[in-house]
Gaussian input, Z-matrix of N, CA and C with variables (Angstrom, degrees):
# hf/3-21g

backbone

0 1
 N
 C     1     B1
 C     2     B2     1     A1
 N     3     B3     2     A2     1     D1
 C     4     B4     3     A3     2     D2
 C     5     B5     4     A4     3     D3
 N     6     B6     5     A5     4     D4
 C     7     B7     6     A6     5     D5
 C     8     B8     7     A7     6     D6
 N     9     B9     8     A8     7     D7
 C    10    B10     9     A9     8     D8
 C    11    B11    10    A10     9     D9
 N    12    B12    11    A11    10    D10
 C    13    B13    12    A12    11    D11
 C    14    B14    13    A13    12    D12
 N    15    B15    14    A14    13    D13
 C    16    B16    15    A15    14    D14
 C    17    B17    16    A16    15    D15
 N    18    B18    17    A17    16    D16
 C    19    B19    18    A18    17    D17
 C    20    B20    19    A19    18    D18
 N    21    B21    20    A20    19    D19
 C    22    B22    21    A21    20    D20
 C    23    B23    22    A22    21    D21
 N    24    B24    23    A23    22    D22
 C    25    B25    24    A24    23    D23
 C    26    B26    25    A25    24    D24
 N    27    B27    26    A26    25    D25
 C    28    B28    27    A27    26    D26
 C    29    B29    28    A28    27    D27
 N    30    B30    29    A29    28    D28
 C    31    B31    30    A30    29    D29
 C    32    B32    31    A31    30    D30
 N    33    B33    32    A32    31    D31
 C    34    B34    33    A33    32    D32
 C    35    B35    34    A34    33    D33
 N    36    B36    35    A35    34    D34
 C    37    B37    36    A36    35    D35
 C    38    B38    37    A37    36    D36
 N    39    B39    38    A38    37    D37
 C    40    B40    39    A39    38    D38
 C    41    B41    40    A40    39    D39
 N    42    B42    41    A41    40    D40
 C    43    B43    42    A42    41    D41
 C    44    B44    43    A43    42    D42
 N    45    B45    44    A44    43    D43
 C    46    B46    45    A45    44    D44
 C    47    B47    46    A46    45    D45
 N    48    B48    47    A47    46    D46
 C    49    B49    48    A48    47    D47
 C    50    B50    49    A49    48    D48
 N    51    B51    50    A50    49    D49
 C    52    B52    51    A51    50    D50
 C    53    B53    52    A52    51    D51
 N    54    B54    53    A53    52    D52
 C    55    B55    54    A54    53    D53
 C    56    B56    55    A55    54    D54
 N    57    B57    56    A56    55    D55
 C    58    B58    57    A57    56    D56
 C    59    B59    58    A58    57    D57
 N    60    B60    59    A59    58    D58
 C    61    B61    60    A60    59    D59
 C    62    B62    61    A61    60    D60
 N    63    B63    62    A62    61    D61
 C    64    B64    63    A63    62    D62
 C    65    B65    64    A64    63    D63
 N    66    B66    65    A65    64    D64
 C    67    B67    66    A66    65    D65
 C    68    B68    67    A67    66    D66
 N    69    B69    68    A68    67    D67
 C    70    B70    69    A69    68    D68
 C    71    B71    70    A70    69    D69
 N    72    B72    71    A71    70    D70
 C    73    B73    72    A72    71    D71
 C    74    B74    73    A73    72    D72
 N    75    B75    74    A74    73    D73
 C    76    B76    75    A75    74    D74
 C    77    B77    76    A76    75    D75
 N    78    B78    77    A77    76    D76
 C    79    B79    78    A78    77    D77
 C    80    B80    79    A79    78    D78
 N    81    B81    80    A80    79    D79
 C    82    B82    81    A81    80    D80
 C    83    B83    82    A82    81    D81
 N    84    B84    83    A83    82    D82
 C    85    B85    84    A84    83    D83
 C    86    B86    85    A85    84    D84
 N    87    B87    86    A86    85    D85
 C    88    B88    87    A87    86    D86
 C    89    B89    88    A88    87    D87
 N    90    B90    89    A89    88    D88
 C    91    B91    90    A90    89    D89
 C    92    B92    91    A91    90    D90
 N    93    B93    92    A92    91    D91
 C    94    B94    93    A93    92    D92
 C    95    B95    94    A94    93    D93
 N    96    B96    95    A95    94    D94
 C    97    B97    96    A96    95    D95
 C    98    B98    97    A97    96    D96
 N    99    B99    98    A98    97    D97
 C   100   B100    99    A99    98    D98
 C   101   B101   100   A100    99    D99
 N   102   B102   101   A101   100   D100
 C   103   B103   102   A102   101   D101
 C   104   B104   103   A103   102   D102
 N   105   B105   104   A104   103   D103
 C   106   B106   105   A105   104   D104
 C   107   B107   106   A106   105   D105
 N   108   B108   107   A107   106   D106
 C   109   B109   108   A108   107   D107
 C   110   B110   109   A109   108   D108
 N   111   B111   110   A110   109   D109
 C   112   B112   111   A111   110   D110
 C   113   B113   112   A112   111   D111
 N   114   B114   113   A113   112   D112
 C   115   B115   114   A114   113   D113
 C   116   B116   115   A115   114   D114
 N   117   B117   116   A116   115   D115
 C   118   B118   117   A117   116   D116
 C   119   B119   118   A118   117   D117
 N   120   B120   119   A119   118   D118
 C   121   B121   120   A120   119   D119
 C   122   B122   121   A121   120   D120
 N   123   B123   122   A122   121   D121
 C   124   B124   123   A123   122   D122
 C   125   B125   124   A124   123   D123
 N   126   B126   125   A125   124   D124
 C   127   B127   126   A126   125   D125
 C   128   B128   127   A127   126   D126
 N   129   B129   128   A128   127   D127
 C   130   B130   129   A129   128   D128
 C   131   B131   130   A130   129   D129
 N   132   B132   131   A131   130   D130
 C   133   B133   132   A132   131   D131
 C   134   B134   133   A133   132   D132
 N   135   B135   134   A134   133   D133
 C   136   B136   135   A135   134   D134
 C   137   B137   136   A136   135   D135
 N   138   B138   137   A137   136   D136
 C   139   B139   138   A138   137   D137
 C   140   B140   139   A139   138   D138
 N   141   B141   140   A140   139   D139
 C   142   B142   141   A141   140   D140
 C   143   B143   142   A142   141   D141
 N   144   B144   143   A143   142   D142
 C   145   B145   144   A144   143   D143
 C   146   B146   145   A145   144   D144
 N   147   B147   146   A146   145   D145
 C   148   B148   147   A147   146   D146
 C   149   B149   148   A148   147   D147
 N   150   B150   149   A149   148   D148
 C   151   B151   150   A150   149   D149
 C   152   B152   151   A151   150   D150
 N   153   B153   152   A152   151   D151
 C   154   B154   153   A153   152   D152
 C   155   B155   154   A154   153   D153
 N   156   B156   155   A155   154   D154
 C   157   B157   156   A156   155   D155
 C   158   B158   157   A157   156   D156
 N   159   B159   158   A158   157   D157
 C   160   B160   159   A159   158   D158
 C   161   B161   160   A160   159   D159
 N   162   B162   161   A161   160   D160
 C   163   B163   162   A162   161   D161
 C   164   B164   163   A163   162   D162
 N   165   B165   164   A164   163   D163
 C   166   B166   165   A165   164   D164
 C   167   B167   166   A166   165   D165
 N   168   B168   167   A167   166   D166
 C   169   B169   168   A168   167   D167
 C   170   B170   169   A169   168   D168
 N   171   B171   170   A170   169   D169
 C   172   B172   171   A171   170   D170
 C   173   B173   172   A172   171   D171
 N   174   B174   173   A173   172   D172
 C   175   B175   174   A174   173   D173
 C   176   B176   175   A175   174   D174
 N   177   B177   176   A176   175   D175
 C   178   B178   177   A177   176   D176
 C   179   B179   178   A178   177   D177
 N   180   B180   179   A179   178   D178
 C   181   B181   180   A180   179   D179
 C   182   B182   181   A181   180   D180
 N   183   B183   182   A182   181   D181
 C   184   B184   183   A183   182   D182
 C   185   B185   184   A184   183   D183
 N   186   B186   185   A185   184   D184
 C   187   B187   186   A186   185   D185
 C   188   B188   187   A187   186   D186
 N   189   B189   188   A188   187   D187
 C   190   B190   189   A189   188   D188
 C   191   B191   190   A190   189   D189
 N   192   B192   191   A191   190   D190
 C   193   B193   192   A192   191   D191
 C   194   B194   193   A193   192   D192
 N   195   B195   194   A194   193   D193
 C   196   B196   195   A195   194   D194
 C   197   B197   196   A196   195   D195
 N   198   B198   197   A197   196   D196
 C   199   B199   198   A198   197   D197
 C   200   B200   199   A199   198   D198
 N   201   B201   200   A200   199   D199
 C   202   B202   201   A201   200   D200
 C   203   B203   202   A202   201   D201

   B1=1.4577
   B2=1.5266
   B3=1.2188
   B4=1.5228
   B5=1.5561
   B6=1.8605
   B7=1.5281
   B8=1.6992
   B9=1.5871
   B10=1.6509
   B11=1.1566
   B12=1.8379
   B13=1.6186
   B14=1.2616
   B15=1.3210
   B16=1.5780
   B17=1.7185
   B18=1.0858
   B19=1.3896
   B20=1.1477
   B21=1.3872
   B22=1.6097
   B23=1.4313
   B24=1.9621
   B25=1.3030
   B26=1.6903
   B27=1.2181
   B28=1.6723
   B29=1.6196
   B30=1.8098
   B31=1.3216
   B32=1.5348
   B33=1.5750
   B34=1.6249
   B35=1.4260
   B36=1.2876
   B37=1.5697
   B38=1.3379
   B39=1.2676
   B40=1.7541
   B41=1.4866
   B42=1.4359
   B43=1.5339
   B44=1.6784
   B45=1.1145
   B46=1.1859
   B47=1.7423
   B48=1.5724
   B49=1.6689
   B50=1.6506
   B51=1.4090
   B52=1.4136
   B53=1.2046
   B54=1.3142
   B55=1.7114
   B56=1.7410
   B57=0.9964
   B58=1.3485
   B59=1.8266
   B60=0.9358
   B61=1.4671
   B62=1.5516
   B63=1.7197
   B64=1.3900
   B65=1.7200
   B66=1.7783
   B67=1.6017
   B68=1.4043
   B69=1.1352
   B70=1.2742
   B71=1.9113
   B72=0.9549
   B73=2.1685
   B74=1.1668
   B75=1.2937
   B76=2.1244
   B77=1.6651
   B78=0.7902
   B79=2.1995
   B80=1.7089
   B81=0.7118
   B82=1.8236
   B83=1.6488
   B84=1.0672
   B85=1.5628
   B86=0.8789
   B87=1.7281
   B88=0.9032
   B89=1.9787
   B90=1.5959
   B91=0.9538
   B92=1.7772
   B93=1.4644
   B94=1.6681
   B95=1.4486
   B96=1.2684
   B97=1.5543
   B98=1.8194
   B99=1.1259
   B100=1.6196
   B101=1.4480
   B102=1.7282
   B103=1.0055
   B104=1.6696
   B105=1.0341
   B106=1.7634
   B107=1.4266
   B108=1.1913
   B109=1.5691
   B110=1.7211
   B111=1.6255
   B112=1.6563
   B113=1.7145
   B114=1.3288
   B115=1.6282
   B116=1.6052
   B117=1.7225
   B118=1.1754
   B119=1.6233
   B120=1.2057
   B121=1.6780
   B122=1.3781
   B123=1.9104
   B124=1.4481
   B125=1.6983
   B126=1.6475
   B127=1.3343
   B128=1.2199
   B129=1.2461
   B130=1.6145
   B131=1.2178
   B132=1.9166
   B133=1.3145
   B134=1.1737
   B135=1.3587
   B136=1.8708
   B137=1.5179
   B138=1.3620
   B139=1.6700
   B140=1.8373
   B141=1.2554
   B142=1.0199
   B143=1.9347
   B144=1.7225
   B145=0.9228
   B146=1.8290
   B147=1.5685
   B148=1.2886
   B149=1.0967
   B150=1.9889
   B151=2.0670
   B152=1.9719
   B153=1.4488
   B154=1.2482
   B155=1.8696
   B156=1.0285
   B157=1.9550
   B158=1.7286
   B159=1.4271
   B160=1.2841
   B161=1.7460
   B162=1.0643
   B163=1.7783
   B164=0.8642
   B165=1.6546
   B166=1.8652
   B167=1.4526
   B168=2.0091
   B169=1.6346
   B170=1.2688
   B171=1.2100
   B172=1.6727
   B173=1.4739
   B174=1.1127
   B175=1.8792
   B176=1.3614
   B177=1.6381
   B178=1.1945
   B179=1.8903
   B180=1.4494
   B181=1.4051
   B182=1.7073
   B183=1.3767
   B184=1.2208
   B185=1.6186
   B186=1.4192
   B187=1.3545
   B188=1.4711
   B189=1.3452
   B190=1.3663
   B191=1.5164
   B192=1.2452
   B193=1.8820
   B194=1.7218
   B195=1.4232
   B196=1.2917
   B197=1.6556
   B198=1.4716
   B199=1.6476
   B200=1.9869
   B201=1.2233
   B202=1.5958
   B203=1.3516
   A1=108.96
   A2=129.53
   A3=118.69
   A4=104.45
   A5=84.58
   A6=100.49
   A7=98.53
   A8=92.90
   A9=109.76
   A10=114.00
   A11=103.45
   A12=102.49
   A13=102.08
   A14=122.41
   A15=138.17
   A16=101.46
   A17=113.74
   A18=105.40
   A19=133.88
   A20=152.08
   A21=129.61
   A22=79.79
   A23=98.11
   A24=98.21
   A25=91.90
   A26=107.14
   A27=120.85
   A28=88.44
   A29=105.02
   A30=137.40
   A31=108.69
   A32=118.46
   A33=112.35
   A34=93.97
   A35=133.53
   A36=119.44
   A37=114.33
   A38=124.58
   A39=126.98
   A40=77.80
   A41=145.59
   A42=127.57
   A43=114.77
   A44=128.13
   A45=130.30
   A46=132.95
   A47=91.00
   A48=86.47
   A49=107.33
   A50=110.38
   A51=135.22
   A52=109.10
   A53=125.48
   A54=115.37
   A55=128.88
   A56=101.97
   A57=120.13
   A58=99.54
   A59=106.55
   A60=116.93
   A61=103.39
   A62=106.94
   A63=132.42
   A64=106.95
   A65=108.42
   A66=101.63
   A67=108.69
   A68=127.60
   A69=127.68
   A70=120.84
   A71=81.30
   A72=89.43
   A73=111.17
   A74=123.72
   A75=118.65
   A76=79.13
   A77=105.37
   A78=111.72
   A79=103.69
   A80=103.57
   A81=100.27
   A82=98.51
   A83=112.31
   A84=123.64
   A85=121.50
   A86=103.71
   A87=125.73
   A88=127.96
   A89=96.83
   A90=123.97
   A91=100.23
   A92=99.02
   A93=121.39
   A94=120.67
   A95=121.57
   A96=132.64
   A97=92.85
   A98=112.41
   A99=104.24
   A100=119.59
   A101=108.84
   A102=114.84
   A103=116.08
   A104=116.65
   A105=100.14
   A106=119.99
   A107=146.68
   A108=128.98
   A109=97.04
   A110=80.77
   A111=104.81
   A112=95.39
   A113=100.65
   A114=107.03
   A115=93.21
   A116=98.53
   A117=111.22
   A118=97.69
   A119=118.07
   A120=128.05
   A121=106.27
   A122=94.52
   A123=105.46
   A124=97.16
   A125=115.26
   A126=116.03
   A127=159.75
   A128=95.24
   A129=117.68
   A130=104.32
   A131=118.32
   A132=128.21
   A133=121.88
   A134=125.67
   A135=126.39
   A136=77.25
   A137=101.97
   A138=115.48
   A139=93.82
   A140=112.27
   A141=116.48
   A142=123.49
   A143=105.89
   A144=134.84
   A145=123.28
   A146=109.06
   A147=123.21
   A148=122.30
   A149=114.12
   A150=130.15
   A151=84.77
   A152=107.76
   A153=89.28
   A154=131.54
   A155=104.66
   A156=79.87
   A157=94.69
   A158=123.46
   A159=130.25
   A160=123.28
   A161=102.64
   A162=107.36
   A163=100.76
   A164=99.67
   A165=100.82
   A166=90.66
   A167=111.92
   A168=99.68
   A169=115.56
   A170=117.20
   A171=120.28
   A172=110.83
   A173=88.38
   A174=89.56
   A175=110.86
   A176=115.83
   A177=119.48
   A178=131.58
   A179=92.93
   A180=90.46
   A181=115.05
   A182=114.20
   A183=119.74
   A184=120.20
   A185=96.39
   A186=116.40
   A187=113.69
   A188=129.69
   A189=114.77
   A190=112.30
   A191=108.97
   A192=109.21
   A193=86.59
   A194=133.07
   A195=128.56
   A196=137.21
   A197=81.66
   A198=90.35
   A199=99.85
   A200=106.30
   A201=108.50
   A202=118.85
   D1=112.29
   D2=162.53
   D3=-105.05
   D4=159.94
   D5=-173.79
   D6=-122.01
   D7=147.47
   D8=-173.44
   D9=-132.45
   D10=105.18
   D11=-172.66
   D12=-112.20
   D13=162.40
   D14=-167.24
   D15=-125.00
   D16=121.23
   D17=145.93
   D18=-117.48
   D19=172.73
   D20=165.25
   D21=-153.69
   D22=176.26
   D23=162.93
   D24=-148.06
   D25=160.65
   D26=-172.09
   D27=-131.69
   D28=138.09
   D29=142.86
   D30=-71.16
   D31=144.81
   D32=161.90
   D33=-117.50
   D34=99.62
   D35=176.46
   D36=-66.45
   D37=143.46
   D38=-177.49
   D39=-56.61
   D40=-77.25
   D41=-136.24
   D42=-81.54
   D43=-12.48
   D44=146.31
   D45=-49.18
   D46=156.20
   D47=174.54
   D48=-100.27
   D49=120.16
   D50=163.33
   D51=-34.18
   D52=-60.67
   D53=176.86
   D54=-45.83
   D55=-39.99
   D56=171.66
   D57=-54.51
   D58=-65.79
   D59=-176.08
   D60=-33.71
   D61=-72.61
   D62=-157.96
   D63=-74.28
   D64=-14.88
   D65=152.12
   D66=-76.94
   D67=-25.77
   D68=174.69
   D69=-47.26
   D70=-79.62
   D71=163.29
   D72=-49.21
   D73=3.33
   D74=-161.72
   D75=-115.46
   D76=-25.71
   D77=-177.98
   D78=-93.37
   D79=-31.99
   D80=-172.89
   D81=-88.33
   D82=-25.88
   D83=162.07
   D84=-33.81
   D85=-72.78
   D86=-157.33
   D87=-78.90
   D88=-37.60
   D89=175.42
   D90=-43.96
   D91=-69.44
   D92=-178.46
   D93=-53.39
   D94=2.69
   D95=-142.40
   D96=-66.98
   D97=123.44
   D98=173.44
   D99=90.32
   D100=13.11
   D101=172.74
   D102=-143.02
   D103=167.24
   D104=-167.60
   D105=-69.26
   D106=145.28
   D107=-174.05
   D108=-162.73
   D109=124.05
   D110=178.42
   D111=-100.69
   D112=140.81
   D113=168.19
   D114=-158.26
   D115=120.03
   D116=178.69
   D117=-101.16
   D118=157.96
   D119=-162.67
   D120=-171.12
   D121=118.89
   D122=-166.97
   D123=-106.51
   D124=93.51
   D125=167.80
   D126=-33.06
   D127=-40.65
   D128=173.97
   D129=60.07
   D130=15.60
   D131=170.58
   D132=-96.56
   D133=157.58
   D134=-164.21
   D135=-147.31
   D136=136.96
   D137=175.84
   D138=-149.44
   D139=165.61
   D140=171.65
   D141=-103.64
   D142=-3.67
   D143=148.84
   D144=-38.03
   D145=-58.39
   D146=-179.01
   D147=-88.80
   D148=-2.24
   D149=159.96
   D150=97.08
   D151=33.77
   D152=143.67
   D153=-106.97
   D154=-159.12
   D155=-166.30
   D156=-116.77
   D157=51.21
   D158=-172.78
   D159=158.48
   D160=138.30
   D161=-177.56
   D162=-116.77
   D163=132.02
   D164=171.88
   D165=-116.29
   D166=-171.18
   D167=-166.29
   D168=-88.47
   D169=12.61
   D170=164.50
   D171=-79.09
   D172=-49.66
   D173=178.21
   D174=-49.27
   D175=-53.40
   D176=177.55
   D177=-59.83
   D178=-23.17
   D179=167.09
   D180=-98.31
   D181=10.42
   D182=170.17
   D183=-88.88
   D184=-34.27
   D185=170.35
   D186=-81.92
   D187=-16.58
   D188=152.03
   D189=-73.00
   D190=-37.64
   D191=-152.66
   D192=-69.36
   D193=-29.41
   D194=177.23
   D195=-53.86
   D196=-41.86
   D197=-169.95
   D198=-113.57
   D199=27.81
   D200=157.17
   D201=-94.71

């Protein structure tokens, strides 16, 4: 039996566009589909979702791309 793990990790820069990013993880997804996959991702998002005390619009498009 072999096992095939994936990891990656994604930056969200505040001056960048987030979507771009979050097609990004929808491809690393996908690629991996059926296999285990760690992707650590440093947001640069504040939501009040995750017990911070404010959302900015990264957070907010993180918090959509989450719960779709």
């Amino acid at each position: 039996m072999s096992l095939r793990i994936f990891a990656a990790r994604i930056y969200l820069d505040i001056i960048e566009e987030t979507d771009i990013k979050t097609a990004k993880v929808d491809e690393i997804l996908q690629f991996n589909k059926g296999f285990v996959t760690l992707i650590a991702i440093d947001g640069s998002s504040r939501s009040t979702v995750w017990h911070d005390n404010q959302t900015n619009s990264i957070g907010k498009t993180v918090e959509k791309y989450l719960i779709r």
